[in-house]
C-alpha positions in Angstrom: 30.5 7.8 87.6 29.1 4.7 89.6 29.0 5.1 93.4 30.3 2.4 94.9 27.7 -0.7 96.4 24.6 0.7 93.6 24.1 -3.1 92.6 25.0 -4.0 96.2 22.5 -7.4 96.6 21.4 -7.2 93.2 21.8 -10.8 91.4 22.5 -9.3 88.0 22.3 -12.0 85.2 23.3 -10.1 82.0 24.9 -7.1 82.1 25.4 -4.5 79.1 28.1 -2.2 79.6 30.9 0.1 79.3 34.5 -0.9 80.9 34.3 1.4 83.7 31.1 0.0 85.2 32.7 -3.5 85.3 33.6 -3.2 89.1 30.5 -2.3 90.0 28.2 -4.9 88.3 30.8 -7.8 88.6 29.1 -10.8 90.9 29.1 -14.3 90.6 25.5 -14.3 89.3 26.6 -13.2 85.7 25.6 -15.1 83.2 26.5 -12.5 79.9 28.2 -9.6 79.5 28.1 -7.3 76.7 31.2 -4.7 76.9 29.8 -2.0 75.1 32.7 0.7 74.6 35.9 1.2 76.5 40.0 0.6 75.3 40.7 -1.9 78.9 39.2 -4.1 80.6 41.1 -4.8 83.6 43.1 -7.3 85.3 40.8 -10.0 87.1 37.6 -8.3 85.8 35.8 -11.0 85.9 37.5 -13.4 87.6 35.1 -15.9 89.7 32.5 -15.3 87.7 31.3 -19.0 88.1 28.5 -18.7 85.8 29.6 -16.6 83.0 29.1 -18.5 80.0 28.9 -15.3 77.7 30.7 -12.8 76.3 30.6 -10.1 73.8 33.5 -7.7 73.5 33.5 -4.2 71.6 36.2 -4.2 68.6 37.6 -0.9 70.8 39.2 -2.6 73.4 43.0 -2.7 72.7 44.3 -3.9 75.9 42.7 -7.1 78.5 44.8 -7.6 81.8 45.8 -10.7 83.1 42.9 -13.1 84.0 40.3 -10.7 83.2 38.3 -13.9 82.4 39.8 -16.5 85.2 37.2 -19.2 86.5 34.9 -18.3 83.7 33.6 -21.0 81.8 32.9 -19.0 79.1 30.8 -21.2 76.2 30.4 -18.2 73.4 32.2 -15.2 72.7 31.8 -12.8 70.3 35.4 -11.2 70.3 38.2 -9.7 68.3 41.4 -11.4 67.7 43.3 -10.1 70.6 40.8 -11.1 73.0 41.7 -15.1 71.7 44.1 -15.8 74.9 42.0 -14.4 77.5 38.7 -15.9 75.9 40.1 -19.4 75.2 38.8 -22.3 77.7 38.2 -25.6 77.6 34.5 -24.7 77.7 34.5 -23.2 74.1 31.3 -24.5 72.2 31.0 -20.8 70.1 33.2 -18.2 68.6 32.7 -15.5 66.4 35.9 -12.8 65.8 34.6 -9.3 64.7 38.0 -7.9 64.0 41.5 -8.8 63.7 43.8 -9.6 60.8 46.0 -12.5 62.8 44.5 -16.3 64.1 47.8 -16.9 65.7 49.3 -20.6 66.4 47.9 -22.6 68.7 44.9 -19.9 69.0 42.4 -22.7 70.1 44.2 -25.7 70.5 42.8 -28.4 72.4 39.0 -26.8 72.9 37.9 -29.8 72.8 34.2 -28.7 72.7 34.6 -25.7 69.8 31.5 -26.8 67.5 31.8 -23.8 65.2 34.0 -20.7 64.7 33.0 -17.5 62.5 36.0 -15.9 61.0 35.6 -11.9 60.0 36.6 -10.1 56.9 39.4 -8.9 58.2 41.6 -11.9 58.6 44.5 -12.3 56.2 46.6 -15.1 58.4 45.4 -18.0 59.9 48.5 -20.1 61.5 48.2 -24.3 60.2 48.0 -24.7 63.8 45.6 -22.8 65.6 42.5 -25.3 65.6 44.7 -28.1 66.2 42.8 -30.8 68.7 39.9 -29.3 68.4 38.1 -32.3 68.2 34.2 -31.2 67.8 34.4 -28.6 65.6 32.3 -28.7 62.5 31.2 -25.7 61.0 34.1 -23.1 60.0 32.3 -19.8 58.5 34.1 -16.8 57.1 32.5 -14.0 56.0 32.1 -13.2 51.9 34.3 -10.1 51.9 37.2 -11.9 52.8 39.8 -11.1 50.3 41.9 -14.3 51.5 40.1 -17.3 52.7 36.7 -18.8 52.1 33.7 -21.3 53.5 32.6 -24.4 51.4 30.5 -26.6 53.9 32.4 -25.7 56.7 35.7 -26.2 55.9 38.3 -23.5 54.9 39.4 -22.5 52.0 41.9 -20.4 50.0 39.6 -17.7 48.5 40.0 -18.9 45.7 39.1 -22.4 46.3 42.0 -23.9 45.3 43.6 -24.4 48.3 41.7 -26.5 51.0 43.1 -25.8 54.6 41.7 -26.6 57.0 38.6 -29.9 57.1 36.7 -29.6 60.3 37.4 -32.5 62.2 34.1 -32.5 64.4 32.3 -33.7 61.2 30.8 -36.9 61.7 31.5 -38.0 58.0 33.2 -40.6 57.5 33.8 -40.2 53.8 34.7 -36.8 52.3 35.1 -35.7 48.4 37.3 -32.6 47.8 35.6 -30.1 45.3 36.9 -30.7 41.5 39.1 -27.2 41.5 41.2 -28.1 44.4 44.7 -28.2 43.5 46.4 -28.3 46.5 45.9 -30.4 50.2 47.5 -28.2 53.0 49.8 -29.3 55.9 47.5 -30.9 58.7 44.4 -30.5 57.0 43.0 -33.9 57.9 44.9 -34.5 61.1 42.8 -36.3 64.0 39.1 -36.6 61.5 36.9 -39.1 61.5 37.3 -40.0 57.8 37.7 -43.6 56.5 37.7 -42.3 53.1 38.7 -39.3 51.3 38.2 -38.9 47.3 40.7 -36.7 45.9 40.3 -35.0 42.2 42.5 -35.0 39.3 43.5 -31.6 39.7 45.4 -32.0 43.0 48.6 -31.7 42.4 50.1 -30.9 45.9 49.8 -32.4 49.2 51.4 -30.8 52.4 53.6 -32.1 55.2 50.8 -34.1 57.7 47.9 -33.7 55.8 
């Protein structure tokens, strides 16, 4: 229980807590907020919280109402996957996923200022789309228990290496040399990079629509 106006005044900059205390420490001074433990956070939550720039969300929430984040300009989060279309903003420098077995189409399209994205054991699906015009980023990561997909200097991978899926287009690069045991080139891979040159090895056998 919080009684209502206890941070009346208070200019609270960060702010570590549990769902139900949202209401109470919500102001337009925030700057980060850690959500500790809860299932919901609420519709308009944070909404008009000017200076929010970020967030870090417990893997326990299941459920975020409608513009729980509106007005934020949010620069990192530290999410899981459901919390993508409440979290996503043109703002995006950061993003790590904790959780989450889906990176659905379209997931950060056109965050134009997503430098880097850290993708969690968990994931098993990452839609060809979902980084599509994101035109800084540079530096995918995925953790090393990830049955499914891998990182090999910042660009995704098949696990296996094989497959090469995704090149991060925010590389400055202009020239780029796919690994020897790449066999395959997947759809979109190269779509809107910088490259002027790309040096593809013997082994690739298959290159996908748009690459």
């Amino acid at each position: 229980t919080i009684g209502e106006n206890a941070f009346a005044g208070c200019p609270i900059e960060k702010a570590t807590i549990p769902t139900n205390a949202i209401p109470f420490v919500k102001n337009s001074a925030l700057k980060e907020v850690v959500i500790t433990s809860g299932t919901e956070i609420p519709a308009n939550a944070f909404e008009g919280c000017t200076n929010l720039i970020s967030i870090v969300i417990a893997d326990s929430i299941t459920t975020i109402g409608e513009n729980a984040f509106a007005g934020c300009p949010i620069e990192k989060a530290t999410i899981p996957a459901l919390a993508i279309p409440f979290i996503k903003n043109s703002a995006l420098k950061e993003v790590v996923i904790t959780s989450g077995a889906e990176i659905p189409a379209n997931a950060f399209a056109d965050c134009a200022n997503l430098t880097s994205i850290t993708l969690p054991a968990t994931v098993t699906s990452i839609d060809i789309s979902a980084f599509k015009g994101c035109a800084a980023l540079a530096t995918i990561t995925v953790a090393e228990e990830n049955a499914n997909y891998k990182s090999i200097d910042g660009n995704l991978y098949s696990e296996d290496g094989k497959i090469l899926l995704k090149y991060a287009i925010g590389k400055a690069e202009e020239s780029f040399t796919l690994p020897e045991e790449v066999t395959e080139i997947g759809a979109c891979v190269f779509m809107d990079s910088k490259l002027k040159e790309i040096i593809i090895p013997k082994a690739v056998t298959s290159i996908d629509v748009s690459a």
